[in-house]
C-alpha positions in Angstrom: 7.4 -18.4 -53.4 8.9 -14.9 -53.4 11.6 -14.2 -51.9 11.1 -11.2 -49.3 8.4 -11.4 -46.7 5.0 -9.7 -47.2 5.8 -7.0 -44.4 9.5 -6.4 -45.0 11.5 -3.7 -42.9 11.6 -0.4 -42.8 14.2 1.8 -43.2 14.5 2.9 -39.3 14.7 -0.8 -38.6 17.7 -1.6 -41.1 19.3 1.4 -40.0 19.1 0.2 -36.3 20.6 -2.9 -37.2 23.5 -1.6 -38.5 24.6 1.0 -36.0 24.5 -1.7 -33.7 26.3 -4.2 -35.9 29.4 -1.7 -36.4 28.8 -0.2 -32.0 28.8 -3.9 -31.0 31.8 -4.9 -33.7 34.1 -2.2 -32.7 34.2 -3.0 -29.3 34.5 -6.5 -30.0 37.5 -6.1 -32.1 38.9 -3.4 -30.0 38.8 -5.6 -27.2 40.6 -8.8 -28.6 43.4 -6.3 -30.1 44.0 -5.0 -26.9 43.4 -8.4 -25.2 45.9 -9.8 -27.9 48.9 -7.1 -27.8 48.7 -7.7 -24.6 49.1 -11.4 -24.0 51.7 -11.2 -26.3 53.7 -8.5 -24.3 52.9 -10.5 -20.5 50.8 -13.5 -20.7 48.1 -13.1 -17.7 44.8 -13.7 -17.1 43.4 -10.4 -17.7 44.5 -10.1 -20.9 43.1 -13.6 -22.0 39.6 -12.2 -20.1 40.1 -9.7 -22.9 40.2 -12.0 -25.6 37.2 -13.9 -24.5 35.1 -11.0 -24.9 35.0 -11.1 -28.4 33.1 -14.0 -29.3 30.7 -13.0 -25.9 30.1 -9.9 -27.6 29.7 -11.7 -30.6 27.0 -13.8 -29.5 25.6 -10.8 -27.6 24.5 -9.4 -31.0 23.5 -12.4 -32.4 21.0 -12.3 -29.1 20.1 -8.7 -30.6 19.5 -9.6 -33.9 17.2 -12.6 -32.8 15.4 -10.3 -30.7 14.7 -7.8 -33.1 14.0 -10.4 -36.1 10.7 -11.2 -33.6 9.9 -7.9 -33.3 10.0 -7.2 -37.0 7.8 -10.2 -37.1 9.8 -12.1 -39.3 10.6 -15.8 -39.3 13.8 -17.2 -40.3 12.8 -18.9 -43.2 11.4 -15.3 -44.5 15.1 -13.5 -43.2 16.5 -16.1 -45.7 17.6 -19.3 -43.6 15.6 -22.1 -45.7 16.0 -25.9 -45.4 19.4 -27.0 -47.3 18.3 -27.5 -51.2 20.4 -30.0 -53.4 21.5 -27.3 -55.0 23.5 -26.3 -52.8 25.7 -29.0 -53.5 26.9 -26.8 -56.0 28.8 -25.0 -53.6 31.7 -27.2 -53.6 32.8 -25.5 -57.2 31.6 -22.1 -56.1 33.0 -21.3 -52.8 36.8 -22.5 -54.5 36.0 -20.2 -57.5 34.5 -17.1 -55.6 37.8 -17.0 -53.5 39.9 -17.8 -56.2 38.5 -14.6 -57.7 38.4 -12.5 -54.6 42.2 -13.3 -54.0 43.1 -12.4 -57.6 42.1 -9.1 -57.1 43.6 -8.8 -53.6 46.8 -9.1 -54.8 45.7 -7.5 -57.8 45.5 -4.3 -56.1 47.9 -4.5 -53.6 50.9 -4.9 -56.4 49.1 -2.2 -58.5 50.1 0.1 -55.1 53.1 -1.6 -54.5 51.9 -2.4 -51.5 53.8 -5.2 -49.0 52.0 -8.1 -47.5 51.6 -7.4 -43.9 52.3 -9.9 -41.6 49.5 -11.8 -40.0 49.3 -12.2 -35.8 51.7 -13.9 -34.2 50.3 -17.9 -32.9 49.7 -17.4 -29.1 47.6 -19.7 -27.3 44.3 -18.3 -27.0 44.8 -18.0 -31.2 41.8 -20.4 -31.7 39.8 -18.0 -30.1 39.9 -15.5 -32.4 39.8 -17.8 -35.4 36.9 -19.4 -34.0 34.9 -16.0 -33.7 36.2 -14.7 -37.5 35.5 -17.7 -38.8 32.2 -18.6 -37.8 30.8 -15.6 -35.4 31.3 -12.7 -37.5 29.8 -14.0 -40.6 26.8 -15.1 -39.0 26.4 -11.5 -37.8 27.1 -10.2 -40.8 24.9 -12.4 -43.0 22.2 -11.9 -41.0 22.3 -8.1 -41.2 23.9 -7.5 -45.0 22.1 -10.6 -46.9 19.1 -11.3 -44.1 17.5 -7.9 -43.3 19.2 -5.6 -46.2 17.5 -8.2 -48.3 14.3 -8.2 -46.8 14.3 -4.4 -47.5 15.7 -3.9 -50.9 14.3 -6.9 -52.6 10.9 -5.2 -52.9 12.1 -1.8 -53.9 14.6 -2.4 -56.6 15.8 -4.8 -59.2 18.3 -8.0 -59.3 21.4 -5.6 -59.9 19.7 -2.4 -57.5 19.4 -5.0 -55.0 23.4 -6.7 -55.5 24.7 -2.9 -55.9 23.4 -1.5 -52.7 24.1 -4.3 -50.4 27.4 -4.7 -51.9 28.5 -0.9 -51.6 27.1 -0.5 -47.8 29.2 -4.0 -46.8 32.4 -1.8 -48.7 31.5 0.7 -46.9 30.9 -0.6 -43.6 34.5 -2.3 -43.8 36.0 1.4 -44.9 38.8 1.2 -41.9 42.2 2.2 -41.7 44.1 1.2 -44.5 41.4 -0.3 -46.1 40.5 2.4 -48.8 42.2 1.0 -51.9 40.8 -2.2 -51.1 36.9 -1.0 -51.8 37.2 -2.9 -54.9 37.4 -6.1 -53.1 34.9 -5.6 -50.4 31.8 -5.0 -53.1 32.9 -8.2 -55.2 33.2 -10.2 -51.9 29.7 -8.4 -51.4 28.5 -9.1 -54.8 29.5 -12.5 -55.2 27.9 -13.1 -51.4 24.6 -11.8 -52.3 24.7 -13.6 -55.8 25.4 -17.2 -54.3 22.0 -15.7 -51.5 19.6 -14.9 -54.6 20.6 -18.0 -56.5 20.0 -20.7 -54.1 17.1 -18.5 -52.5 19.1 -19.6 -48.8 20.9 -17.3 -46.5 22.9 -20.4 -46.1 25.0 -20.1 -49.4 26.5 -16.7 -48.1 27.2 -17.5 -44.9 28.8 -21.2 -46.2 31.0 -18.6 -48.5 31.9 -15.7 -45.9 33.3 -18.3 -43.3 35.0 -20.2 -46.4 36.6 -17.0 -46.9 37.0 -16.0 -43.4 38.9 -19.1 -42.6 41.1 -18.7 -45.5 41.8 -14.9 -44.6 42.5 -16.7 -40.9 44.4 -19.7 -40.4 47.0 -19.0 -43.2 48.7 -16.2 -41.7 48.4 -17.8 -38.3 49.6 -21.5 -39.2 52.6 -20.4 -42.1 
């Protein structure tokens, strides 16, 4: 069983999916900012409407990207989302060990800068919204465009490591926002290691099991400390 369709993607179709993975994102995270700063200046209900359009605009694209899968003719077992393996039992060693290693060089980098720890968000009450949506939304989107159609378009055009190295520099890239420049270094390994954990157990399922692990790590410390 290989593990890209026989018809994979073109290149006009993979770059559709990401302009409207980073159009959609934007706004989503734009929105909840605004939503957020501004709930915690006047709590209203305006400002919580703002906050719930997040995960809506969230599930909006993950209506997209269903939409366009069928188009590209591809099931979801071919985009990478396979029935659960015992193998991936093994994740309860890798998912600790992968964000072991991501936070290592986190902090790595930010005391080779000398740079502070920013705060995280302050707790306000429509908080699990957005942990909800980072935690389990935005990988889901993510996955489905990085390690799902990215996948189905390199795999039969490069190598193990041509196939790692691209999708891993293009998820840096697409996460190149303000601030973020120094930390390029740990967007490919959390790339890398995502797209080694989806080639070794052949299921989307492994990355997306890692991203929220990370995700939810990333979330709910700064918010519950």
């Amino acid at each position: 069983m290989t593990d890209f369709p026989a018809r994979p993607p073109d290149f006009w179709a993979i770059a559709r999916a990401l302009f409207v993975l980073l159009g959609l994102s934007f706004w989503a995270q734009l929105l909840f900012h605004t939503g957020y700063t501004a709930y915690a200046d006047r709590p209203e209900p305006r400002a919580l409407f703002y906050c719930a359009l997040m995960p809506l605009l969230l599930l909006v694209l993950l209506a997209l990207q269903n939409r366009q899968r069928q188009r590209l003719g591809l099931s979801w077992a071919e985009l990478g989302f396979r029935r659960p393996r015992r193998s991936l039992l093994q994740l309860l060693w890798q998912l600790p060990l992968a964000y072991g290693l991501l936070l290592l060089l986190f902090h790595g980098l930010r005391l080779l800068v000398g740079a502070p720890l920013s705060p995280g968000p302050t707790p306000l009450p429509p908080w699990w919204l957005f942990a909800a949506s980072i935690i389990f939304l935005v990988p889901l989107v993510e996955e489905i465009v990085f390690r799902g159609l990215l996948f189905c378009y390199l795999q039969p055009r490069y190598r193990r490591r041509g196939v790692l190295g691209w999708s891993s520099a293009l998820f840096a890239l697409v996460h190149l926002g303000e601030g973020a420049l120094l930390l390029q270094p740990y967007f490919f390994l959390m790339g890398w290691l995502l797209g080694w954990l989806r080639l070794h157990h052949r299921n989307l399922w492994a990355a997306v099991a890692l991203h929220c692990f990370i995700n939810a790590g990333a979330t709910l410390i700064p918010l519950l400390i």
